[in-house]
Biopython code that builds the backbone (N, CA, C, O; Angstrom):
import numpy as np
from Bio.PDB.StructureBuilder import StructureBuilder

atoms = [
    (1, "UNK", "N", (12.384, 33.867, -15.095)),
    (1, "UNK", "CA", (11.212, 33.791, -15.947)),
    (1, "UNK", "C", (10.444, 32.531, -15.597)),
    (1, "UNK", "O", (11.001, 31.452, -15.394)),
    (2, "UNK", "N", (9.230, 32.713, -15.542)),
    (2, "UNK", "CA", (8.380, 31.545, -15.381)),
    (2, "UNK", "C", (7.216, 31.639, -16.330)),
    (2, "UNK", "O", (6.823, 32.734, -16.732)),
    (3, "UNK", "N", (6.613, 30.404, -16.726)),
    (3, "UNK", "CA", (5.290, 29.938, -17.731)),
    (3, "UNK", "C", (4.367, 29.316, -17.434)),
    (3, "UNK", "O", (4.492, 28.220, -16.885)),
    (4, "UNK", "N", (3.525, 29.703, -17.639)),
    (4, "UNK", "CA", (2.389, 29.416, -16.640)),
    (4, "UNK", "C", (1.382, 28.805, -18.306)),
    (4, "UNK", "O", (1.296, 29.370, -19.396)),
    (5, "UNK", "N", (0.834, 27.601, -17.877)),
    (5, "UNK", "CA", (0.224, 26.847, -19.075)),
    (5, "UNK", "C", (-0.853, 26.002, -18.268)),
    (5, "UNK", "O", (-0.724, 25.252, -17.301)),
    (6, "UNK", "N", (-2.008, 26.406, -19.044)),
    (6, "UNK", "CA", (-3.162, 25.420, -18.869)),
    (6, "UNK", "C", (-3.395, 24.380, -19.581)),
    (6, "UNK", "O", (-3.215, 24.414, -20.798)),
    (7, "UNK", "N", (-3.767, 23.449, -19.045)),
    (7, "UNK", "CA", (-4.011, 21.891, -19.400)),
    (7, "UNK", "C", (-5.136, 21.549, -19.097)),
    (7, "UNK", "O", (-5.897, 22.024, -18.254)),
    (8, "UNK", "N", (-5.341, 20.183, -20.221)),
    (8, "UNK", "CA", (-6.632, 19.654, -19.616)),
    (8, "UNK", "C", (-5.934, 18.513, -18.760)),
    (8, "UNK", "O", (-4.867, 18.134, -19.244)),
    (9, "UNK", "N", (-6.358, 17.843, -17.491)),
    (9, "UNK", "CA", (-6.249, 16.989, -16.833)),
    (9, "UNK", "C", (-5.715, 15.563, -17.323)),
    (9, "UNK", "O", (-4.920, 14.806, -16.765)),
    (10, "UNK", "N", (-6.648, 15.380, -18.990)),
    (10, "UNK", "CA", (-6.398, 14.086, -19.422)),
    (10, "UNK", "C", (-4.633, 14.235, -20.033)),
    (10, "UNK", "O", (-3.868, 13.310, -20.308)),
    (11, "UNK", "N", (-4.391, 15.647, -20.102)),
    (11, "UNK", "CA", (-3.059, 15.917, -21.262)),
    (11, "UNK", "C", (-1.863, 15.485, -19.786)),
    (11, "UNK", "O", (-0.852, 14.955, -20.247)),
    (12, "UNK", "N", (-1.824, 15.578, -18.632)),
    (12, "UNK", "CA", (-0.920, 15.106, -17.759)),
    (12, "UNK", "C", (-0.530, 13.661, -17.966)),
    (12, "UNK", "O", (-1.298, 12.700, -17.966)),
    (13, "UNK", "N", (0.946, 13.649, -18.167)),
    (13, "UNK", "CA", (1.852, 12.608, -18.204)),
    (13, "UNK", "C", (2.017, 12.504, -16.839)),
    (13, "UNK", "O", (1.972, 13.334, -15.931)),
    (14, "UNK", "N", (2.351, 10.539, -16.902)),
    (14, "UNK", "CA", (2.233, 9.825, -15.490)),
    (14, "UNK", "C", (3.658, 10.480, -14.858)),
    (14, "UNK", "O", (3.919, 10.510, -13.655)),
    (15, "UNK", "N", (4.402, 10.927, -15.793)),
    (15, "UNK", "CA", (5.743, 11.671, -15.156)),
    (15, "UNK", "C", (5.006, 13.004, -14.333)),
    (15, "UNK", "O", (4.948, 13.077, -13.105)),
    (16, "UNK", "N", (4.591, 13.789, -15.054)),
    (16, "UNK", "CA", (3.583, 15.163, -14.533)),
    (16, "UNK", "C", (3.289, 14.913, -13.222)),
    (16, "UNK", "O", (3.793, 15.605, -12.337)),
    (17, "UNK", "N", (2.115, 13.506, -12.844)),
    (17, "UNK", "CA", (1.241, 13.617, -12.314)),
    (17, "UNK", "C", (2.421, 13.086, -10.935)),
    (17, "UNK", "O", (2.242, 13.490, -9.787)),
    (18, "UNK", "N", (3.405, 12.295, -11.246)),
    (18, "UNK", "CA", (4.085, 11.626, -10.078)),
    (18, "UNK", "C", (4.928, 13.132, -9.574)),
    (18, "UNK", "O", (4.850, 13.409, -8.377)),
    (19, "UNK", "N", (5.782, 14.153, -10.566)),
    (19, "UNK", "CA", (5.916, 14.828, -9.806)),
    (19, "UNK", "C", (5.070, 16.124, -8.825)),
    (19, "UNK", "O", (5.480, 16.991, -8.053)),
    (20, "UNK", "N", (3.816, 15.750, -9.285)),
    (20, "UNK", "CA", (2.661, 16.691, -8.326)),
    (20, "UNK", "C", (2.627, 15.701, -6.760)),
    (20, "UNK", "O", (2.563, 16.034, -5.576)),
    (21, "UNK", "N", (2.686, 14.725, -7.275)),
    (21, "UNK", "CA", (2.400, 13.799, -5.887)),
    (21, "UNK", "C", (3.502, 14.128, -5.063)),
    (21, "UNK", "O", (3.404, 14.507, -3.896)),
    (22, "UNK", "N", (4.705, 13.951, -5.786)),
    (22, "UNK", "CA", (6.075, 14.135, -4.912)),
    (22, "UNK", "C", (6.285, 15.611, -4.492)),
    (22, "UNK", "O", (7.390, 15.872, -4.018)),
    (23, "UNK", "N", (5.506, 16.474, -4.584)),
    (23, "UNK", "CA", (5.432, 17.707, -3.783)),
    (23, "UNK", "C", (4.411, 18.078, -2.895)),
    (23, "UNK", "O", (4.206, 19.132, -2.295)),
    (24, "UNK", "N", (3.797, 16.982, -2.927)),
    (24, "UNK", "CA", (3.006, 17.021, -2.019)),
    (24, "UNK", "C", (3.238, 16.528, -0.137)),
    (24, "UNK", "O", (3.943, 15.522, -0.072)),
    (25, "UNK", "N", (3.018, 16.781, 0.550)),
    (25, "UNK", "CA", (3.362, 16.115, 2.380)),
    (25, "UNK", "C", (2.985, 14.736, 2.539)),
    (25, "UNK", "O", (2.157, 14.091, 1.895)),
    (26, "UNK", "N", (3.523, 14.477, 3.242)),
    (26, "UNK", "CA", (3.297, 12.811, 3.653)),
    (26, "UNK", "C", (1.308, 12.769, 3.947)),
    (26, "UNK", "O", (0.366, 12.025, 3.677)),
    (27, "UNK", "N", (1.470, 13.635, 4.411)),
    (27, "UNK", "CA", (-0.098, 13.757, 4.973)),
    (27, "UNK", "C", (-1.135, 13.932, 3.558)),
    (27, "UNK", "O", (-2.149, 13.321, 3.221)),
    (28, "UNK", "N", (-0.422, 14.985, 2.964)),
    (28, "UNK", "CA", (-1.604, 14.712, 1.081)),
    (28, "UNK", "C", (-1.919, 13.604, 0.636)),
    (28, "UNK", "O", (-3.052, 13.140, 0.509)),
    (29, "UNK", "N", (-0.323, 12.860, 0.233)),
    (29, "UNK", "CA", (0.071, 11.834, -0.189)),
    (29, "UNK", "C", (-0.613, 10.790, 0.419)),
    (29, "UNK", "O", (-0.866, 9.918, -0.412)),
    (30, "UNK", "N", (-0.958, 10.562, 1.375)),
    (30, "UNK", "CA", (-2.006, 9.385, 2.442)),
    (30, "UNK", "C", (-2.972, 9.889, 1.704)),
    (30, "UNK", "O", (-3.228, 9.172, 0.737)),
    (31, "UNK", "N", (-3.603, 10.839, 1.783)),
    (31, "UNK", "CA", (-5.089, 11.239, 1.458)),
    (31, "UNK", "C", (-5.303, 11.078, -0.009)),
    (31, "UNK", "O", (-6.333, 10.603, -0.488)),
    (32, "UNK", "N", (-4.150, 11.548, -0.786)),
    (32, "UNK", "CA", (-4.252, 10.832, -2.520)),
    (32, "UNK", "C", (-4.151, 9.239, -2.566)),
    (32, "UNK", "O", (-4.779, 8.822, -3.539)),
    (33, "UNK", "N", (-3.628, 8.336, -1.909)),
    (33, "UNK", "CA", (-4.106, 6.727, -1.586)),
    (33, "UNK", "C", (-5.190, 6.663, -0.915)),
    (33, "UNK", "O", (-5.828, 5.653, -1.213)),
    (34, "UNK", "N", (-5.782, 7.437, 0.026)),
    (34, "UNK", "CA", (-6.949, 7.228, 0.343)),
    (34, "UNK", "C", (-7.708, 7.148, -0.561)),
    (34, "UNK", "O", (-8.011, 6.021, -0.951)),
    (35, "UNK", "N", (-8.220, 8.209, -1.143)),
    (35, "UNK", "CA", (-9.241, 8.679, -2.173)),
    (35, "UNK", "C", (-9.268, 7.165, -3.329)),
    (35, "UNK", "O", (-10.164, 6.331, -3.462)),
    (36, "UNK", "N", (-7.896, 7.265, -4.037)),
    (36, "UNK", "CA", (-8.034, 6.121, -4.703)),
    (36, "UNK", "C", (-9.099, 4.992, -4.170)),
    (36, "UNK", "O", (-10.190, 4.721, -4.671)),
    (37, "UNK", "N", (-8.605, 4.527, -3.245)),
    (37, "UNK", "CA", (-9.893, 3.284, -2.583)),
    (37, "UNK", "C", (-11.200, 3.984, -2.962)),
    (37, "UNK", "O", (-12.042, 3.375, -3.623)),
    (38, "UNK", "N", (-11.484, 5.811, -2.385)),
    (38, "UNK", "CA", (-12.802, 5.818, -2.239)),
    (38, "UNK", "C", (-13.513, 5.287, -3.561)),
    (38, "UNK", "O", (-14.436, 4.481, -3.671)),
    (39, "UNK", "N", (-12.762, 6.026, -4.581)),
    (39, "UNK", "CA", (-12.803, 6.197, -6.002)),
    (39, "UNK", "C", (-13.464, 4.843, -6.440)),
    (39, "UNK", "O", (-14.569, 4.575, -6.911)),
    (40, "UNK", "N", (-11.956, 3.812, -5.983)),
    (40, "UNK", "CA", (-12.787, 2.315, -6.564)),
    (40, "UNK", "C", (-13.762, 1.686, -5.788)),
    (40, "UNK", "O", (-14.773, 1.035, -6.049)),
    (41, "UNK", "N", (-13.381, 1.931, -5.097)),
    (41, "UNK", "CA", (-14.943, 1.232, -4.572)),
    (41, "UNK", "C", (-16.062, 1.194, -4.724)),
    (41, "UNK", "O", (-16.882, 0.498, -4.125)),
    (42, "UNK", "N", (-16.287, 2.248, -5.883)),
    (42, "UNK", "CA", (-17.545, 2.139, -6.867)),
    (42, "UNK", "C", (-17.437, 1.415, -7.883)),
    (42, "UNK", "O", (-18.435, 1.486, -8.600)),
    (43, "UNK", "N", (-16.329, 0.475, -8.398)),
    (43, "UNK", "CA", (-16.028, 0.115, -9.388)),
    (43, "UNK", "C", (-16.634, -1.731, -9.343)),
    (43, "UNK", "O", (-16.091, -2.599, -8.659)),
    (44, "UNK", "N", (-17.450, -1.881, -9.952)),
    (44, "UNK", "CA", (-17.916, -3.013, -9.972)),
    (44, "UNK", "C", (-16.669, -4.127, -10.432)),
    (44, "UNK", "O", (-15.493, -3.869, -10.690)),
    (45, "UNK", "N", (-17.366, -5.444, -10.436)),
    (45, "UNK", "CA", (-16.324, -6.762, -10.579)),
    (45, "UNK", "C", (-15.550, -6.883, -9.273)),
    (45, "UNK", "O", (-16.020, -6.785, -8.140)),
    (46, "UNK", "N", (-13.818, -7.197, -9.747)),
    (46, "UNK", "CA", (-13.325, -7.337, -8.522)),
    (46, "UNK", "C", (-12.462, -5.926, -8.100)),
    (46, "UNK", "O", (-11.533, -5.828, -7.298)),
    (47, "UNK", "N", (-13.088, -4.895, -8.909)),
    (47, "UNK", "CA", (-12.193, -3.596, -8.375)),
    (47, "UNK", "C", (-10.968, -3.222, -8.289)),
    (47, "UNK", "O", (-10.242, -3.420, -9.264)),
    (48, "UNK", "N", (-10.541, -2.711, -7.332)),
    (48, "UNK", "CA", (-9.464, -2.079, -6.636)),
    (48, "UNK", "C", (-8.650, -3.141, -6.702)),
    (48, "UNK", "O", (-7.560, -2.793, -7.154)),
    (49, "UNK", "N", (-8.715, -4.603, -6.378)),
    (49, "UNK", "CA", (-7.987, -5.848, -6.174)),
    (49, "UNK", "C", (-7.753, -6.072, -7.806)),
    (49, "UNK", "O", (-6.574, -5.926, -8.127)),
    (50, "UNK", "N", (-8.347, -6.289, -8.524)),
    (50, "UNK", "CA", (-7.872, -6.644, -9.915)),
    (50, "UNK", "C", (-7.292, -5.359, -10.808)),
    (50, "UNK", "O", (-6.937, -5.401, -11.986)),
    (51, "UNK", "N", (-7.294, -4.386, -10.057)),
    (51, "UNK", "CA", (-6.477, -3.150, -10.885)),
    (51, "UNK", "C", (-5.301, -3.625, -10.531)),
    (51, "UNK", "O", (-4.593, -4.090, -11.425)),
    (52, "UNK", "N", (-4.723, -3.622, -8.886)),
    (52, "UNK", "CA", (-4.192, -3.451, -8.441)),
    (52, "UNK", "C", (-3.013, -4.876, -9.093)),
    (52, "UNK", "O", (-1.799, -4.712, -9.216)),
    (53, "UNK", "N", (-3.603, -5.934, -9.363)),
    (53, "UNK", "CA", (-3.202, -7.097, -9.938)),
    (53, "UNK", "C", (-2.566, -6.483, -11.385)),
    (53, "UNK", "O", (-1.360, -6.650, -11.572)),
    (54, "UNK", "N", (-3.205, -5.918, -12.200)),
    (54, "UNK", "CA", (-2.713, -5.682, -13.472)),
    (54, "UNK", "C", (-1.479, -4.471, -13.267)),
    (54, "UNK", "O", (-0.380, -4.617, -13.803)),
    (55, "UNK", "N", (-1.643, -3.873, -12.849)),
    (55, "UNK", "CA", (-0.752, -2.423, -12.104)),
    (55, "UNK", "C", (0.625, -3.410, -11.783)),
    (55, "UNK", "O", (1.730, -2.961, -12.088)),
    (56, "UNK", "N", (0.540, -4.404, -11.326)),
    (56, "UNK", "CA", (1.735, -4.955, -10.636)),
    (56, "UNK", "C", (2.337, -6.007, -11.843)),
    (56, "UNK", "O", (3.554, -6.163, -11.750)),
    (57, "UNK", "N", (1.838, -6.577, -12.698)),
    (57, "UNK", "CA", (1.684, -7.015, -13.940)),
    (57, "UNK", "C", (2.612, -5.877, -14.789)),
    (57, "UNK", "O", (3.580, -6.388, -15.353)),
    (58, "UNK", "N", (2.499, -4.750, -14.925)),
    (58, "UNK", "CA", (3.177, -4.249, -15.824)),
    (58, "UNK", "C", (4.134, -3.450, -14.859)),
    (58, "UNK", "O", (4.566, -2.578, -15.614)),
    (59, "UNK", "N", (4.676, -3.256, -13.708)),
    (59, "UNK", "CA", (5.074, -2.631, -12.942)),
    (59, "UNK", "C", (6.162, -2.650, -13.203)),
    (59, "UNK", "O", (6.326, -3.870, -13.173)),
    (60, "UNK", "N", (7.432, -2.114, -13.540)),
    (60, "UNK", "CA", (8.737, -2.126, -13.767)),
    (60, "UNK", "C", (9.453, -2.300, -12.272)),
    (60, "UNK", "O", (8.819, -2.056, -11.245)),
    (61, "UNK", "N", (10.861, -2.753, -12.256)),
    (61, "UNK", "CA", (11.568, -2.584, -10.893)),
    (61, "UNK", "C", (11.288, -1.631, -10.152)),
    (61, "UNK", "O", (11.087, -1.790, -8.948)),
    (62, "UNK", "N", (11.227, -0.466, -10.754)),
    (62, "UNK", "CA", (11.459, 0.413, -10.101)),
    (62, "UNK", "C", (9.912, 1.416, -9.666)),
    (62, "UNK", "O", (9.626, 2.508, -9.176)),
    (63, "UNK", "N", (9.249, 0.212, -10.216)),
    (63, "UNK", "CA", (7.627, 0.238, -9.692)),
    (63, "UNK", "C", (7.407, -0.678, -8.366)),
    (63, "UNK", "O", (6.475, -0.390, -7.615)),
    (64, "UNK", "N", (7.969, -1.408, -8.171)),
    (64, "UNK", "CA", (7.894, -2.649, -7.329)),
    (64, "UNK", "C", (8.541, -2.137, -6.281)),
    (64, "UNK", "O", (8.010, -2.313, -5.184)),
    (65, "UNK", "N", (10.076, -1.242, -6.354)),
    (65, "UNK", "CA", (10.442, -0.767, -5.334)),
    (65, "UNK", "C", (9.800, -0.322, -4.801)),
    (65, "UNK", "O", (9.600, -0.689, -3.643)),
    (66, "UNK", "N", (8.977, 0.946, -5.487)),
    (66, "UNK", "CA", (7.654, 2.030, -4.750)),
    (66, "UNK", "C", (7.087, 1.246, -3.658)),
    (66, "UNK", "O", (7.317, 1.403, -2.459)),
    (67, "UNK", "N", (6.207, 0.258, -4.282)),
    (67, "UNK", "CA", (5.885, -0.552, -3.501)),
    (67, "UNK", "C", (6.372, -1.206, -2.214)),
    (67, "UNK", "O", (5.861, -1.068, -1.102)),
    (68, "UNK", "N", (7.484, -1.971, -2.547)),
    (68, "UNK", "CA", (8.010, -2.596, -1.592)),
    (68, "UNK", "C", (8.184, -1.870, -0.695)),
    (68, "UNK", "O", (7.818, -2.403, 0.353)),
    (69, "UNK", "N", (8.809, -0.281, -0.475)),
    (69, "UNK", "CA", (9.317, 0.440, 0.414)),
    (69, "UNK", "C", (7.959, 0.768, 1.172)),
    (69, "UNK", "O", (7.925, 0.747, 2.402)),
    (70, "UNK", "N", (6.850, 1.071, 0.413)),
    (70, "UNK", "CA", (5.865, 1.468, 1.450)),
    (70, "UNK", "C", (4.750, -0.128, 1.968)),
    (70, "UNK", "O", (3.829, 0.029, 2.770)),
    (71, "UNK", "N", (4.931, -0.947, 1.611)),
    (71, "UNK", "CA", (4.826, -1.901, 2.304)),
    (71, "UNK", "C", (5.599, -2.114, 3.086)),
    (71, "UNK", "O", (5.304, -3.264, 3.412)),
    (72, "UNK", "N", (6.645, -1.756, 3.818)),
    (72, "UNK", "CA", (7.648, -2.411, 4.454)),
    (72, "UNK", "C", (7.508, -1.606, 6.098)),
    (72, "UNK", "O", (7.911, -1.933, 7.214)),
    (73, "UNK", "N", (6.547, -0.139, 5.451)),
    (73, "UNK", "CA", (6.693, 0.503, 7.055)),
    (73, "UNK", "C", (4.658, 0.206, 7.189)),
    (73, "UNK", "O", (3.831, 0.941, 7.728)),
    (74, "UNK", "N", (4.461, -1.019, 6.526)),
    (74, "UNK", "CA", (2.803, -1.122, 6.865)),
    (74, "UNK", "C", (3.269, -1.669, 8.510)),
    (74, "UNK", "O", (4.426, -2.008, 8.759)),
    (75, "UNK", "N", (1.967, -1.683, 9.722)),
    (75, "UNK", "CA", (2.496, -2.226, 10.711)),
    (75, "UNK", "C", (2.000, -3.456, 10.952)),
    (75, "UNK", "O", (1.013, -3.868, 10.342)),
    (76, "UNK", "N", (2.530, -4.051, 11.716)),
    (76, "UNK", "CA", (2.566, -6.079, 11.877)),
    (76, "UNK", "C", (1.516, -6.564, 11.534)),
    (76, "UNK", "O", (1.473, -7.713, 11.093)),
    (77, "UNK", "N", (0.447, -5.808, 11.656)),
    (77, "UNK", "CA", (-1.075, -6.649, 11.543)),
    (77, "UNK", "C", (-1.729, -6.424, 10.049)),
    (77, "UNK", "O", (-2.785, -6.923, 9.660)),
    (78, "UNK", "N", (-0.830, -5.532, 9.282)),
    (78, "UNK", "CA", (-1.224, -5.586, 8.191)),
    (78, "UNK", "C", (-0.217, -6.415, 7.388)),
    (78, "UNK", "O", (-0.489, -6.881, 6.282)),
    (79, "UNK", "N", (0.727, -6.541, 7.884)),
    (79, "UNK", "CA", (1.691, -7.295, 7.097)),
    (79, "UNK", "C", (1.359, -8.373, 7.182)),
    (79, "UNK", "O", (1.283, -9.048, 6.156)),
    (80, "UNK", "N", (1.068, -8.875, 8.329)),
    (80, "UNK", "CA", (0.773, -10.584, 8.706)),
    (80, "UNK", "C", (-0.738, -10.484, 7.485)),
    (80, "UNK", "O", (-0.811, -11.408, 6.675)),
    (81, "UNK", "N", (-1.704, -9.514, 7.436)),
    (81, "UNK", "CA", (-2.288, -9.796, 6.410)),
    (81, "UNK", "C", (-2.453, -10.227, 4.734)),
    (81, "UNK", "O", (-3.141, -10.883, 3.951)),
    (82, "UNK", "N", (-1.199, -9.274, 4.844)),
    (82, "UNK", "CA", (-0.493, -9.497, 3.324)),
    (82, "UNK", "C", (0.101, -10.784, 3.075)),
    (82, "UNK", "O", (0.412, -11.067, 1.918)),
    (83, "UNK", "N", (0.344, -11.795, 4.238)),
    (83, "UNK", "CA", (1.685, -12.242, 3.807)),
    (83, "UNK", "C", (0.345, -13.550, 4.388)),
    (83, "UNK", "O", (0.816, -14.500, 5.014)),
    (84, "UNK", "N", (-0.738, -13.547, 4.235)),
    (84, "UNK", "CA", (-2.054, -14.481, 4.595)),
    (84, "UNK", "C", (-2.645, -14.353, 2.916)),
    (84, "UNK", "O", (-2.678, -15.320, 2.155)),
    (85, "UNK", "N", (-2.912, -13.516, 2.693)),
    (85, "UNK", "CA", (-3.172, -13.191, 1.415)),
    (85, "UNK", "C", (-2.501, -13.375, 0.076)),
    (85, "UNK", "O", (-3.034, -13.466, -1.030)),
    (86, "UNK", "N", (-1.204, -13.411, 0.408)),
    (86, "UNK", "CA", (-0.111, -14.377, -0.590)),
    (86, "UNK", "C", (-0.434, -15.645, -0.742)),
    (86, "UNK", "O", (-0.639, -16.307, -1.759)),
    (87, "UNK", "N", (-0.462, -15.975, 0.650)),
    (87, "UNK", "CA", (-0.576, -17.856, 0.759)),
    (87, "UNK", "C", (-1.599, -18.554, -0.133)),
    (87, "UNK", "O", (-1.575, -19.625, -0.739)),
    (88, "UNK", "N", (-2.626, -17.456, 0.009)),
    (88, "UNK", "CA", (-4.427, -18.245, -0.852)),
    (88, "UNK", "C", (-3.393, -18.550, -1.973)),
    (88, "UNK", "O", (-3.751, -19.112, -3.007)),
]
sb = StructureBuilder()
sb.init_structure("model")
sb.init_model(0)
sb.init_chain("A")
sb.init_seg("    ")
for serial, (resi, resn, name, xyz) in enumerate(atoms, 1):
    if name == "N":
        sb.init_residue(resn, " ", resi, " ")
    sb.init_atom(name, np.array(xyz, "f"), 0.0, 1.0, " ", f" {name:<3s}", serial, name[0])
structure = sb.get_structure()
């Protein structure tokens, strides 16, 4: 048996929405971080950088892991960026 239920978009829990992401291909999944940027980059002030600040602010361990793991396969020239960008 299966149930099939319509929603409005805003009614998706961040649980919901992470397991849509996690069925998605490595290749979606790039293109759903892509978009994000496109998204903010309309966002006046300091944007994408000060979300991204508060996001990490409330981020639990096991938010930070997320992170950490996909920072870890960024390649050398972005890392050496990151790790320039710490220093400021």
């Amino acid at each position: 048996m299966s149930v099939t239920r319509t929603i409005s978009l805003a009614d998706l829990t961040s649980g919901e929405l992470a397991d849509l992401f996690c069925e998605l291909g490595s290749s979606e999944q790039a293109d759903f971080l892509a978009t994000i940027i496109k998204i903010a980059s309309s966002w006046g002030g300091a944007g994408w950088c000060q979300q991204s600040s508060f996001i990490m602010r409330d981020a639990n361990q096991d938010a930070r892991e997320a992170v950490r793991v996909l920072a870890s396969h960024l390649p050398p020239e972005d890392l050496a960026w990151v790790a320039m960008a710490g220093a400021a």
